[in-house]
C-alpha positions in Angstrom: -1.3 21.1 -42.5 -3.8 22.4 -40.0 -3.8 20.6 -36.5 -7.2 18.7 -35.5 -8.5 21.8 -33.1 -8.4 24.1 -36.1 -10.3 22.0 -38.3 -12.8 21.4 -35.4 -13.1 25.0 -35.5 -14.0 25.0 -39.0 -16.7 22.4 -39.3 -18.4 23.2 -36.0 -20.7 25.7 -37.3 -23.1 23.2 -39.5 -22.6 20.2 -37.0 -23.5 22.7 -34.0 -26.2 23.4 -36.3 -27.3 20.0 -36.1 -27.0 19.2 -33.2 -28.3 21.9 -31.6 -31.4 21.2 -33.8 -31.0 17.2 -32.6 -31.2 18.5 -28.8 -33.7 21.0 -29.2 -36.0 18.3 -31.3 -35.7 16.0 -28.4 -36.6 19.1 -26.0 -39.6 19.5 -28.3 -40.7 15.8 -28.8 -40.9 15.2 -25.1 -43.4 18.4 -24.7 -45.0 17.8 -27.3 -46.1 14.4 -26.5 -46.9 15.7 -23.0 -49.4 18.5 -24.8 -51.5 15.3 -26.9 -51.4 13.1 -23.4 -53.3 16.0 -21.5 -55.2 17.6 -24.7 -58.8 17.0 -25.6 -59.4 17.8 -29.0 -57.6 14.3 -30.4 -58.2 14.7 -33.9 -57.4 18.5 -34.7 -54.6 19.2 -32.2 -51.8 16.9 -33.3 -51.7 18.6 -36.9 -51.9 22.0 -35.3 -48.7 21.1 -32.7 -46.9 19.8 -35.4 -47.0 22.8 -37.7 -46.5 24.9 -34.6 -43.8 22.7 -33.5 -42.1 22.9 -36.6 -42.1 26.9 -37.1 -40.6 27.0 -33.6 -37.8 24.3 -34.5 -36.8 26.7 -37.9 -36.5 29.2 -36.5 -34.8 28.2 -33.0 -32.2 26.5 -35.1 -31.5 29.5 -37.3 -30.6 31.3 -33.9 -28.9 28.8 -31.9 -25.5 28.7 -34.1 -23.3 31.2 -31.4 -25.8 30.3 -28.7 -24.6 26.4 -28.9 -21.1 26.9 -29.4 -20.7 29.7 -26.3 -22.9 27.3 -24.2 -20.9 24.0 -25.6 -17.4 26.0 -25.0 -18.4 27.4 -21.7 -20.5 24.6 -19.8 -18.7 23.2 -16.9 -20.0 19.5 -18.3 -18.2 17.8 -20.1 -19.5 18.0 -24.3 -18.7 16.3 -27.3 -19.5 15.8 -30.8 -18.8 12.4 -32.1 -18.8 10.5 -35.7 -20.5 7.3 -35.2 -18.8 6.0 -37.7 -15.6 6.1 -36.5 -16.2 6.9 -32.9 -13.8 9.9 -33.2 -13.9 13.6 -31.8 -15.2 16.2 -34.2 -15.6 19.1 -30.9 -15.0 18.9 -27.4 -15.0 21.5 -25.0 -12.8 22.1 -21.9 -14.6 20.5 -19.4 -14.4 17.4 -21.0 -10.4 17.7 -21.7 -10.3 18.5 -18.0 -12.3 15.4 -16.8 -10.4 12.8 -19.1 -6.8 15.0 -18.4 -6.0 15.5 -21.9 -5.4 18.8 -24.2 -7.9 19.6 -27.1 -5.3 18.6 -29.6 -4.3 15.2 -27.9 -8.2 14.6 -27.4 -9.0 15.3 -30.7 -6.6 12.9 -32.1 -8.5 10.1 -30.1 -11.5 8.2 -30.6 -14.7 7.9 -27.9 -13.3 3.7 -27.6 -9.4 5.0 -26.9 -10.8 6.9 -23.4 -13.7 4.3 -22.5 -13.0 1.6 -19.9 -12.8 -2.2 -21.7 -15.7 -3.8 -19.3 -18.5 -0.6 -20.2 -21.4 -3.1 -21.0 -22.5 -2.6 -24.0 -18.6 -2.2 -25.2 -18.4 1.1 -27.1 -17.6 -0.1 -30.6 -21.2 -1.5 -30.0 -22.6 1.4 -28.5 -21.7 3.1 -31.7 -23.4 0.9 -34.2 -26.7 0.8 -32.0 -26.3 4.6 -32.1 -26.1 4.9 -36.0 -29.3 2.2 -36.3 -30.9 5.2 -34.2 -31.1 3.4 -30.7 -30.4 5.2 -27.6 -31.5 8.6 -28.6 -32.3 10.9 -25.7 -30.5 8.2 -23.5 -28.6 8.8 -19.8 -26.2 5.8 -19.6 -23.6 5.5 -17.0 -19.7 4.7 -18.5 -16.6 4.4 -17.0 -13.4 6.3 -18.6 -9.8 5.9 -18.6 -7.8 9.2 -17.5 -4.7 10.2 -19.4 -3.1 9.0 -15.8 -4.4 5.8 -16.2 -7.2 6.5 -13.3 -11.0 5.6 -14.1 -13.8 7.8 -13.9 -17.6 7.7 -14.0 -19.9 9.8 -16.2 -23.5 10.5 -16.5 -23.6 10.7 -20.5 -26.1 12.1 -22.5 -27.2 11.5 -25.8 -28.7 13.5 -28.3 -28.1 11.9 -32.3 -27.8 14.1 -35.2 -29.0 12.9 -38.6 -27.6 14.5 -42.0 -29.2 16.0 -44.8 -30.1 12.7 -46.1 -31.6 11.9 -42.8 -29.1 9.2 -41.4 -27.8 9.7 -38.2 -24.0 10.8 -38.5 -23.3 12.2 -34.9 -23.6 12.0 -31.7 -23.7 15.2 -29.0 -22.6 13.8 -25.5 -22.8 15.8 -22.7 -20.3 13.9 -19.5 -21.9 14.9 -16.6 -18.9 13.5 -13.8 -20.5 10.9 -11.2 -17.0 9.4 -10.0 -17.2 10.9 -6.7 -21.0 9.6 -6.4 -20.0 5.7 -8.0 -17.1 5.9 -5.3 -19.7 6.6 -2.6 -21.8 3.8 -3.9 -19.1 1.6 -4.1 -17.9 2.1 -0.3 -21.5 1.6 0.4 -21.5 -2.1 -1.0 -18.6 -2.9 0.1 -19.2 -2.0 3.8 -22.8 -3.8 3.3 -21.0 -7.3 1.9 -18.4 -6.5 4.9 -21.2 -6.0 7.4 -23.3 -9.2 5.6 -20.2 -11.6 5.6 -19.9 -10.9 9.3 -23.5 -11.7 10.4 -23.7 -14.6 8.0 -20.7 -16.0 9.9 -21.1 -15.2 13.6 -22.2 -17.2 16.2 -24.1 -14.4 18.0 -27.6 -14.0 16.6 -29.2 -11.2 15.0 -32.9 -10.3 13.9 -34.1 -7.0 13.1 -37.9 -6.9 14.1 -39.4 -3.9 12.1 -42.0 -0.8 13.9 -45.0 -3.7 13.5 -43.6 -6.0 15.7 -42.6 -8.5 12.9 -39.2 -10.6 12.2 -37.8 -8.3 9.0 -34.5 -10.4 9.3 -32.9 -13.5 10.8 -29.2 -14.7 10.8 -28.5 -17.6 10.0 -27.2 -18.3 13.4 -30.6 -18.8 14.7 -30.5 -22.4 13.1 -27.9 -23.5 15.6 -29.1 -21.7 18.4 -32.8 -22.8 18.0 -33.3 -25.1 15.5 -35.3 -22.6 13.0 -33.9 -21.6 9.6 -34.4 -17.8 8.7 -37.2 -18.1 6.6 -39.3 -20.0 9.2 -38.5 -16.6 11.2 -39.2 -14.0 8.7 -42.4 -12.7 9.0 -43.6 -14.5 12.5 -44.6 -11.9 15.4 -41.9 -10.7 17.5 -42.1 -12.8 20.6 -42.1 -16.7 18.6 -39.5 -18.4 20.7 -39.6 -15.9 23.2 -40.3 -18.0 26.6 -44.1 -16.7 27.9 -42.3 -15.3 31.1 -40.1 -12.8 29.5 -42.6 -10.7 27.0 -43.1 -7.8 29.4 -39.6 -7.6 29.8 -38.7 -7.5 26.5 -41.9 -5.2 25.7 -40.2 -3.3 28.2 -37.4 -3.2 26.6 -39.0 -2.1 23.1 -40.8 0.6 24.0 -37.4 1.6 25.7 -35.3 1.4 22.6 -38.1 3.0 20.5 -38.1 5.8 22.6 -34.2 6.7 23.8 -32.8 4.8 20.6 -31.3 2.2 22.7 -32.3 -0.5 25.0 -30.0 -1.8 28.4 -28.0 -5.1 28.1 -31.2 -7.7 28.9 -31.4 -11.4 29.8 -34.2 -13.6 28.5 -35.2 -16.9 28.2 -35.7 -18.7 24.1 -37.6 -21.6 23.1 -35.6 -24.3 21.0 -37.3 -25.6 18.3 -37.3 -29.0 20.2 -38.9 -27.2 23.2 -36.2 -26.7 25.2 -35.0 -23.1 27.4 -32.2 -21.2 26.1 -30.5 -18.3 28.0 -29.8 -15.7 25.9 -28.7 -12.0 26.8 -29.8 -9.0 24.2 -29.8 -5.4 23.2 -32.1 -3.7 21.0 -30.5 -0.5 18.5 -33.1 1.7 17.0 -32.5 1.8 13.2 -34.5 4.5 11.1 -35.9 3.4 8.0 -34.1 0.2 7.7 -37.1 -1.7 6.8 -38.2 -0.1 3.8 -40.6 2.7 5.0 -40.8 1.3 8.8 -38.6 1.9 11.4 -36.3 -1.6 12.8 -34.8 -2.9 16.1 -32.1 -4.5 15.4 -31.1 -6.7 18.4 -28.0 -8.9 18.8 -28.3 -11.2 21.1 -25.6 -13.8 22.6 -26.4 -17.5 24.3 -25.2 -17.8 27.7 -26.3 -21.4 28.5 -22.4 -22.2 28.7 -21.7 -19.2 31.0 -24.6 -19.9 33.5 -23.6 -23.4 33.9 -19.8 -22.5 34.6 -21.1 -19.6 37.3 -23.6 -22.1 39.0 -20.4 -24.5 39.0 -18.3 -21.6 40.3 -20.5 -20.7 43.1 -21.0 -24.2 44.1 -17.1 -24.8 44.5 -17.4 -21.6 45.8 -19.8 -22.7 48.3 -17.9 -25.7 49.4 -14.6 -23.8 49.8 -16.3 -21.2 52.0 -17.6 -23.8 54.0 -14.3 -25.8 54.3 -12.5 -22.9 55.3 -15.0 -21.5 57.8 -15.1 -25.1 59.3 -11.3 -25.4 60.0 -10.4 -24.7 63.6 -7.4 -22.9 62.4 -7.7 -19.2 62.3 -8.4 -18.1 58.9 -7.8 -13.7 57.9 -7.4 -12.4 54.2 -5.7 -9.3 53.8 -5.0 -7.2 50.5 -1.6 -5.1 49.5 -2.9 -2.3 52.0 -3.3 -4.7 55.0 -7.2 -4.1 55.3 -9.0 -7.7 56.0 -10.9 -8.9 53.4 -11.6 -13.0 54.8 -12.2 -13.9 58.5 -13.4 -17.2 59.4 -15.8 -18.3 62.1 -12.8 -19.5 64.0 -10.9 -16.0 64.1 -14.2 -15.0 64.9 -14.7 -17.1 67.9 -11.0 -16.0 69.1 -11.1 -12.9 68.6 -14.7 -12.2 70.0 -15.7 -9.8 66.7 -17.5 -11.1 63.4 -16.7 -10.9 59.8 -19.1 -8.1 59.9 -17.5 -5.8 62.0 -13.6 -6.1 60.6 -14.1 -6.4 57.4 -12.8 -3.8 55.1 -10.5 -2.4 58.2 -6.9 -2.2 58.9 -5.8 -5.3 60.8 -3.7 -3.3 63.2 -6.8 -1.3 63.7 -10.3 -3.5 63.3 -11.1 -3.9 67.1 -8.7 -6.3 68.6 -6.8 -4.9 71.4 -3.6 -5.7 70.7 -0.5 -5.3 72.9 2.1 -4.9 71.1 4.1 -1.9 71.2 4.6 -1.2 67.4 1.8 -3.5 66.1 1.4 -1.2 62.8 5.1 -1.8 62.0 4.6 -5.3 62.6 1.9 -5.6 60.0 3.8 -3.6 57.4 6.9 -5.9 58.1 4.4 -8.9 56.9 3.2 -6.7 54.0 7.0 -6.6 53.1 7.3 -10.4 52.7 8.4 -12.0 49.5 6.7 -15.5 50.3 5.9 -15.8 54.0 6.8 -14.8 57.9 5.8 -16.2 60.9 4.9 -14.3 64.3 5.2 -16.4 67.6 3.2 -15.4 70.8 1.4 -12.3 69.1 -0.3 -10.4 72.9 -3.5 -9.5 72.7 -6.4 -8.3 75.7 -10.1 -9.8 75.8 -11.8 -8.7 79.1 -9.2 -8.0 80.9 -7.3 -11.3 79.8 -4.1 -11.4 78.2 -3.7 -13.4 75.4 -1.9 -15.1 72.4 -2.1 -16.1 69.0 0.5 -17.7 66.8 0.6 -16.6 63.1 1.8 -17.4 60.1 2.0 -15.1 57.1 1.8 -16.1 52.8 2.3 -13.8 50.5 -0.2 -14.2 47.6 0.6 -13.6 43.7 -2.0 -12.1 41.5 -1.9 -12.0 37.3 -1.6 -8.9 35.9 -5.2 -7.9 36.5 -5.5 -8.9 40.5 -3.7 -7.3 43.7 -1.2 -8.6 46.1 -3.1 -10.6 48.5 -1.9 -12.3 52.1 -3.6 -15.5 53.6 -3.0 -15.6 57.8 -3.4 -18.5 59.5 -3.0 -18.8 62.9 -4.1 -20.4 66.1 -4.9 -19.1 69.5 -1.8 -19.9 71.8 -3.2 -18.7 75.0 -3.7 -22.3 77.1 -0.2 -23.3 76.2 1.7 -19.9 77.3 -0.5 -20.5 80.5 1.2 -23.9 80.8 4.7 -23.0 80.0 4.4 -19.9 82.9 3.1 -22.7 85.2 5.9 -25.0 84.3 8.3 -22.3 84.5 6.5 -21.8 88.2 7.1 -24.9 89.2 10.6 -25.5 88.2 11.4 -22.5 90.4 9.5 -24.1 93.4 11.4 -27.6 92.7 14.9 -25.8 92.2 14.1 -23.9 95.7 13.3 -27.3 97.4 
């Protein structure tokens, strides 16, 4: 019994007749048809192109026997001859066996429905009855097929039907030109683009995309919450709607900026509610090329801040309070960091000390302009900076015009999170008047105990 390969071999000279004729014919239909579209001489020149026409076909198909197969055994696209009424092999070439994984012989024992993917729309049992009614002739149809591994692929096919003597059509030459790598592409594409959609559709930061005109192109749908307007009352509307009258040469600014570098700086600008009412927003402006249609887009993201402002105004005004407490206590008040360089000095160290926040801030305590006395005063402050919660240092000498003086101080150690230093808060009080007392009480005991 001969194997399905060498009786392929056997037949393939009339059917590559045929279909070599069935390609060529399509070749010829589609020029000739171009020739009667641009000729002038209506009546006589269809007759003449047809007779011409059909000289050229005889003879082209007497030649194009070994032409077809070498070109059908040797293209790198995949070929194939099919029966449409069984859907089965008659030829394929080695490309083809190649893109589906299979040998000649195992791909010759199969049918065109056996390789093609279940969900190919129309199915392929139905592709081959349209076929055989003479639809899709000269068709490009893209197909999914099923690998001998069990992987799919994508392929360009071609279509060219062959009729028989009797002039029904009989085969089908298919030439698989392989798109996988292009579908997979495509694929990644959508797929990123519903990613990308799903996360603008959903996020509370707004985004419009104001194409090269100066017109909304796009509007999320977070705009509704943020302003009151739905996207479509957006789309279309000049740039600035909503955009408090204040702002516009800032953001024109900031346009011409991004049109220019590609990129705008982080901005803050004031919106108009759809109820009238300001809303703080901060935005940035991306340069897109050719994102709306055949103009140039902006897209800019922006952010509301209403919440943020209000909680730094409250911040500041604590803030306020604090710093006004602090610099009203007569206790002496010094901040210093992990290094032991003042960072806070209140107006009543000020006033003790005889220098302002001005002058010692940022400095070494053991160095910022206080004369102090003691001996080892730098050891002394590193002593404090060794503290695991706090230390206290009595009758601490220091000289102001030629006055010897005291303060008494007591020492905190500060803990940060993760993110902040060590800090230390001094507080402290000036000592001098009551060492002058308890030297003039020691005096007078003396004086008493002489008698």
């Amino acid at each position: 019994m001969s194997s399905p390969a060498a009786e392929s071999s056997a037949a393939f000279g009339v059917e590559a007749r045929r279909c070599a004729a069935a390609m060529w014919q399509n070749a010829m239909e589609a020029s000739t048809q171009e020739s009667l579209r641009n000729s002038t001489g209506r009546d006589q020149m269809p007759r003449k192109v047809e007779l011409g026409s059909q000289v050229r076909l005889e003879r082209s198909v007497r030649d194009s026997e070994e032409r077809f197969r070498i070109a059908f055994e040797q293209s790198v696209t995949g070929m194939a001859i099919i029966h449409l009424s069984t859907g089965k092999f008659a030829h394929v070439n080695q490309a083809l066996c190649n893109f589906l994984g299979y040998q000649q012989e195992e791909l010759l024992a199969k049918d065109i429905i056996a390789v093609s993917h279940p969900e190919n729309v129309p199915p392929s049992r139905i592709l081959l009855e349209q076929m055989a009614a003479g639809e899709f002739n000269g068709e490009h149809l893209e197909r999914r097929y099923l690998r001998k591994d069990g992987a799919v692929v994508w392929a360009q096919v071609s279509l060219s039907l062959v009729r028989d003597q009797e002039g029904r059509y009989t085969y089908v030459a298919c030439q698989f030109k392989d798109i996988s790598k292009r579908k997979a592409a495509e694929e990644a594409q959508q797929r990123a683009e519903v990613f990308v959609h799903a996360i603008i559709e959903n996020i509370d930061d707004l985004v419009m995309v104001v194409n090269s005109e100066g017109k909304w192109y796009y509007a999320s749908p977070s705009h509704f919450d943020a302003l009151g307007y739905t996207p479509s009352e957006l789309i279309g509307r000049d740039a600035f709607f909503t955009l408090h009258e204040e702002d516009r040469p800032l953001v024109q600014n900031a346009m011409c900026e991004t049109l220019r570098e590609g990129r705008a700086p982080l901005i803050s600008v004031r919106r108009l509610h759809k109820n009238g009412s300001v809303r703080h927003f901060e935005a940035r402006g991306t340069l897109v090329r050719g994102l709306c249609g055949s103009l140039d887009g902006i897209v800019v993201v922006s952010r509301a801040i209403d919440d943020r402002l209000r909680a730094e105004r409250r911040l500041r005004e604590v803030s306020a309070e604090t710093e006004l407490f602090l610099q009203s206590i007569p206790s002496i008040l010094i901040g210093l960091d992990a290094e032991g360089r003042i960072t806070r000095w209140n107006r009543s160290a000020a006033d003790v000390f005889h220098l302002s926040s001005d002058r010692v801030l940022g400095l070494p305590i053991d160095n910022c302009g206080i004369h102090w006395l003691h001996p080892e005063m730098r050891s002394e402050v590193a002593r404090w900076l060794q503290t695991q919660t706090s230390d206290r240092c009595e009758d601490l000498a220091y000289q102001i015009e030629n006055n010897r003086c005291f303060v008494g101080f007591s020492i905190r150690r500060i803990e940060g999170d993760a993110n902040q230093h060590l800090r230390f808060i001094i507080t402290g009080t000036d000592v001098t008047d009551r060492k002058s007392l308890e030297e003039h009480l020691r005096q007078a005991q003396k004086l008493e105990a002489i008698g």
